[in-house]
N, C-alpha and C positions, 0 to 999 in steps of 0.2 A: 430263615428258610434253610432246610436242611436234605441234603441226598447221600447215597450211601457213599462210602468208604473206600478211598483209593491210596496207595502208600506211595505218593509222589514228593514228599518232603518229611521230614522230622517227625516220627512218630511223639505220639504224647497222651498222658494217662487219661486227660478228660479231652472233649471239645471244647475249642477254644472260642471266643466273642471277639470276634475284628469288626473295628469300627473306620472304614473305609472312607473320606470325604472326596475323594476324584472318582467315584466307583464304574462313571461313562465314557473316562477317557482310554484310552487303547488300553492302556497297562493297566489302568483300574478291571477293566472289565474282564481281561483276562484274571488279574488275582482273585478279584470276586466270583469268576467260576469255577476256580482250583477248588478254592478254598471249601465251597458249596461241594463238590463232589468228594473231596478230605473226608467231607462231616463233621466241619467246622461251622459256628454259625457266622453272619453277617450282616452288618448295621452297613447298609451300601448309601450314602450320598449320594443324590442324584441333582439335577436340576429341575425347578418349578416345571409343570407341564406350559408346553405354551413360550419356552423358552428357546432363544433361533443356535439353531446349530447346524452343524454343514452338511448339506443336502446327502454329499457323499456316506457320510455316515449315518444319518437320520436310521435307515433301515437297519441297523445294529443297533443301534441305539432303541427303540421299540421294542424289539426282541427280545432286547435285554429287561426292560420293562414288565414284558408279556411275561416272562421266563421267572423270574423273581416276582448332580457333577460341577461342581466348581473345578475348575478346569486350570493348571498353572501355566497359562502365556508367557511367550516370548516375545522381547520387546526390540524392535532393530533399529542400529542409530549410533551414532557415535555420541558422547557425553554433549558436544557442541551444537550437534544438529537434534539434542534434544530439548535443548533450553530453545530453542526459536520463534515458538508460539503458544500462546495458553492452551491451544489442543495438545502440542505437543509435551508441554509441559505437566499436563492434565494423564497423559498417558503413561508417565513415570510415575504418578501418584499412583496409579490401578496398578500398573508392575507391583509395587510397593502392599498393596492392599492384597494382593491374588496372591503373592508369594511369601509376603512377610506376615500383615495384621492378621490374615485371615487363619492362617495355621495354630500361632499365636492366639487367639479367640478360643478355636478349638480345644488347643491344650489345658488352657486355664479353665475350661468347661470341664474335661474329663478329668483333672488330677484331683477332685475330691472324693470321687468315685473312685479311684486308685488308691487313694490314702486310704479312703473307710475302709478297704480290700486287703489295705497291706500288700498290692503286687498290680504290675502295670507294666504295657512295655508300647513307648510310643515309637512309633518305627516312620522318619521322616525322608521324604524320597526327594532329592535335589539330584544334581548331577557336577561331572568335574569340573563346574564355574563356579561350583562354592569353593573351590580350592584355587583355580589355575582364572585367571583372567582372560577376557579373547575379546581384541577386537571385534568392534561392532555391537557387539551385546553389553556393551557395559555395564544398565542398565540392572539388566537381567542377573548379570552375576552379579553385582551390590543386593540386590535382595537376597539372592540364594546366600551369599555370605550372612548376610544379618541375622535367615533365619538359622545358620548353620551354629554364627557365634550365639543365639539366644540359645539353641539346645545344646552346646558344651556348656553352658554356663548352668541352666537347668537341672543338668546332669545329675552336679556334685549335689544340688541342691535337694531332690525328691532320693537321692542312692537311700537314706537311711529310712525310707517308705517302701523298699522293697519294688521300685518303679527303676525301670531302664530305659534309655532313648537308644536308638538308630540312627544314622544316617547312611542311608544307601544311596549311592553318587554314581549314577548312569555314566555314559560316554558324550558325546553333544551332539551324535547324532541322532540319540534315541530322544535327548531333550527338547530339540529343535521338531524333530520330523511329529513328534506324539501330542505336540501343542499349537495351538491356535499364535500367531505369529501376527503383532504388529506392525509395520513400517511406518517410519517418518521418514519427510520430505528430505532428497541430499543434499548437502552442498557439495560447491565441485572442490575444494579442498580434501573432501573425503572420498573424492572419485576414484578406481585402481588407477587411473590414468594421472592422478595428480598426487596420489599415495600410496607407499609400497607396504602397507602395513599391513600382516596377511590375516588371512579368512578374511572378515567383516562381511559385509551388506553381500557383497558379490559371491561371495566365497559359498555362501549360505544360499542363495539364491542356485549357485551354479549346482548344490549337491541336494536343492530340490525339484529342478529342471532334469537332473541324471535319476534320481526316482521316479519322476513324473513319464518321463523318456519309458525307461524300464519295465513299468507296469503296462502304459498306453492308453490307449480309451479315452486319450482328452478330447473335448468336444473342439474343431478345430477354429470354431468360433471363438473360443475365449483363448486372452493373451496368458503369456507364457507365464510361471512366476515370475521371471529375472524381468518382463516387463511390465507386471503390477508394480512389481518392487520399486521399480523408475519412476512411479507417479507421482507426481509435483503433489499430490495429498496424504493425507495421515491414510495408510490403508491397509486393511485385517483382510487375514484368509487362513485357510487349514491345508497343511501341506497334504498331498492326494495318496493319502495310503487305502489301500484295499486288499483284503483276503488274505494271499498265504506271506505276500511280503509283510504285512504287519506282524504277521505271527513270530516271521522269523525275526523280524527287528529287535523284538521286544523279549525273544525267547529269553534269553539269560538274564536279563535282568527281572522279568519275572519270577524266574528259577532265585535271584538270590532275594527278593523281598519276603517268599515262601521259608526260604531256609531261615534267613536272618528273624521273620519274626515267628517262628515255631520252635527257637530252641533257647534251651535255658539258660547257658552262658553268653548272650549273643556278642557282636562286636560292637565296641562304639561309634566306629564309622567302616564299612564296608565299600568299598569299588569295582564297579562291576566292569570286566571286560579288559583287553588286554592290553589296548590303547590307553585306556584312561589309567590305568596302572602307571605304564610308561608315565603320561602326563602330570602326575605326582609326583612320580620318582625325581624326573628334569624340576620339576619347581623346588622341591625338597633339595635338591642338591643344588641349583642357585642359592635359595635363601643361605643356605651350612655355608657355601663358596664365599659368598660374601659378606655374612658373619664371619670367618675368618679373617678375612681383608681389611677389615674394621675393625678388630676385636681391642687393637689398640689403645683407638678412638675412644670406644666403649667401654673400656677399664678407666681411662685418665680421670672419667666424670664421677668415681668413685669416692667417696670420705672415706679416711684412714677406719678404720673399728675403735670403737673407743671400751676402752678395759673397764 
């Protein structure tokens, strides 16, 4: 589907073919309608009709339908309190499927069609827990690393096909707020009261309750997130974005998926936003910090070169 011509990103000699698999989720559907008014075309991913999604959004979702989604979850839970039971255990595998196999499936679908082309450019959207680790979601960031190490590995592999990957790396709260959000049961070992280890479950919780606050309109019948969260059950929800805070949440990082995948040198991995920059920077200068401290260690285990 195609509409006329807007110059909000990187101009380019032909229309371009984006092949979109989140196309229904906040940030899918905004790049899916850039892209449509660029004059670009688009292969948008949806979900089966018939498929439950959250009521909040339901009417956006239609629209988008009218007008013209495998969705990547987040999964909450410390490593410990997600081995506890076969739901819960069952629930790391779907982490694992949404964010790792399935992308994975994808890719190895479209790189023949890349190869016959001679040019590709797979542009994969994670955010700063493929790099930085964070309490509570551990989960969540082991997949985004997995699929972050398949697409450097990738990389070097398809460069001589004239095909390039992406990684565009949100901030966590774009990650968090723009996806469907699992909980599993606490223990009280992992409770702030019993653990000082920050963000996690709470952390997460407290800065979906100050959006939910912020917007308003919760029906006052239903409990808070931070007390869904506490239910002694495995339990999903969508954190409650509407209208123009969506828009703004997601502004930039859909400004750099737009740029990133419209331009012909693009980056191997990009980070959106000014925090998550920070948040590279600090892990990058740990790991340098302590590779120094070690380097020692690290030389001893070395064999001499032999002539």
């Amino acid at each position: 589907m195609r509409r006329g011509s807007t110059n909000q990103f990187p101009s380019h000699k032909h229309p371009r073919v984006w092949f979109i698999t989140a196309a229904t989720s906040p940030i899918g559907l905004a790049v899916t309608r850039q892209l449509i008014d660029h004059g670009d075309s688009v292969i948008a991913g949806v979900q089966p009709h018939g498929t439950e999604i959250d009521d909040g959004r339901d009417e956006e979702y239609q629209a988008f339908l009218d007008d013209l989604r495998r969705r990547n979850d987040a999964l909450l839970g410390s490593i410990e309190e997600l081995g506890q039971t076969h739901r819960t255990r069952s629930a790391v595998l779907d982490q694992f499927e949404a964010n790792y196999f399935g992308p994975v499936n994808i890719i190895k679908n479209v790189l023949p069609h890349f190869r016959s082309r001679k040019a590709g450019h797979i542009v994969l959207f994670t955010a700063i827990t493929g790099m930085v680790g964070t309490p509570g979601i551990g989960t969540y960031c082991a997949s985004q690393w997995a699929i972050e190490g398949y697409c450097d590995s990738l990389a070097y592999e398809i460069a001589p096909f004239n095909i390039k990957t992406s990684i565009v790396q949100s901030n966590i709260e774009v990650a968090v707020l723009t996806n469907k959000i699992t909980s599993v049961p606490s223990m009280r070992e992992y409770t702030p009261e019993e653990n000082p280890a920050p963000f996690g479950k709470a952390g997460i919780a407290a800065l979906i309750d100050k959006v939910d606050n912020a917007i308003g309109g919760r029906d006052p019948d239903t409990a808070s997130v931070s007390a869904q969260l506490r239910d002694p059950r495995v339990v999903s929800l969508y954190p409650p974005l509407r209208g123009h805070f969506t828009d703004n949440l997601i502004a930039e990082t859909v400004h750099a998926i737009l740029a990133v995948g419209g331009h012909d040198n693009p980056p191997a991995r990009h980070i959106v936003g000014f925090e998550g920059i920070l948040s590279v920077k600090d892990k990058l200068k740990a790991v340098s910090e302590e590779l120094e401290e070690f380097v020692d260690v690290s030389n001893a285990v070395d064999y001499p070169s032999i002539a």
